[in-house]
C-alpha positions as CSV (number, residue, x, y, z in Angstrom):
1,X,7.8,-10.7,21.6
2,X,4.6,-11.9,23.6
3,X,3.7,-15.4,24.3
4,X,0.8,-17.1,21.8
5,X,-1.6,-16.4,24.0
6,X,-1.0,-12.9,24.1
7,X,-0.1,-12.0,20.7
8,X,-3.9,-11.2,19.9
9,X,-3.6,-8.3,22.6
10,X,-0.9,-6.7,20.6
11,X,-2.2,-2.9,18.9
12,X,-1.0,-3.6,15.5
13,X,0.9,-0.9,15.5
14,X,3.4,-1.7,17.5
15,X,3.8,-4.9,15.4
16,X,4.0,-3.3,12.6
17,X,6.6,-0.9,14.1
18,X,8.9,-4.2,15.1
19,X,8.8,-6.2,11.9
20,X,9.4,-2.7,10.1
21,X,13.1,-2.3,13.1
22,X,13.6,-5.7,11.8
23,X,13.2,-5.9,8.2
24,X,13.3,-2.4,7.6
25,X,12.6,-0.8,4.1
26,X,12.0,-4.4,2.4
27,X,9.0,-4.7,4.9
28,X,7.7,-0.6,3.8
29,X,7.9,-1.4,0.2
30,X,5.8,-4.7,0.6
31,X,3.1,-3.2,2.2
32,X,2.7,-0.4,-0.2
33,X,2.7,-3.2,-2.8
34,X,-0.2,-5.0,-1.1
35,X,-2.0,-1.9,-0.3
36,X,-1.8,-1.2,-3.8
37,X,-3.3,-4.2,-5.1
38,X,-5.8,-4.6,-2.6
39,X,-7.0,-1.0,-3.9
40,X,-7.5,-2.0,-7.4
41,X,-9.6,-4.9,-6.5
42,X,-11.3,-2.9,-4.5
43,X,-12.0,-0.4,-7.2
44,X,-12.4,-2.9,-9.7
45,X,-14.5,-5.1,-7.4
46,X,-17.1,-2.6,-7.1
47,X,-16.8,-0.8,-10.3
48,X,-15.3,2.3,-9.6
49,X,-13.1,2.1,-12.2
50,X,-13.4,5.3,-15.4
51,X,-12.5,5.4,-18.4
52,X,-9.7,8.2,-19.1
53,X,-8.9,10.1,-22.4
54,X,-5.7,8.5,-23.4
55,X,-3.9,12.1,-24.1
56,X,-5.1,13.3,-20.5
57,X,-3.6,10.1,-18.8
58,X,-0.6,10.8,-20.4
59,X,-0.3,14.5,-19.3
60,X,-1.2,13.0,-15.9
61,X,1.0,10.3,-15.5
62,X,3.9,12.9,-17.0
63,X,2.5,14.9,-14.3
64,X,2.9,12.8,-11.7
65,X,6.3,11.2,-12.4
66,X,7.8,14.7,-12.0
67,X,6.3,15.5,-9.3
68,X,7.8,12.2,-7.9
69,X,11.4,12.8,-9.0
């Protein structure tokens, strides 16, 4: 790892690609989490939020959790 001083230099890639060697799949799944939620706030934030027909949202979701599996 760099010094302090240097750390700031660092692409982020390439510390993302070491904590990710190091903590492996733990590390993946929290940054989809955080991506996640910083999303939503986003969209809720700045009102880009619609409302959905409850019977298309569940053909979508149904949808989607196949396409998944």
């Amino acid at each position: 790892m760099p010094d302090d001083r240097d750390l700031s230099k660092v692409p982020r890639q390439w510390l993302i690609n070491v904590i990710y060697s190091i903590v492996g799949d733990d590390f993946r799944k929290w940054v989809s989490v955080e991506v996640k939620n910083r999303n939503d706030q986003l969209a809720e934030d700045q009102n880009h939020m619609i409302e959905l027909d409850p019977e298309i949202a569940a053909v979508l979701e149904a949808l989607l959790i196949s396409t998944v599996i």
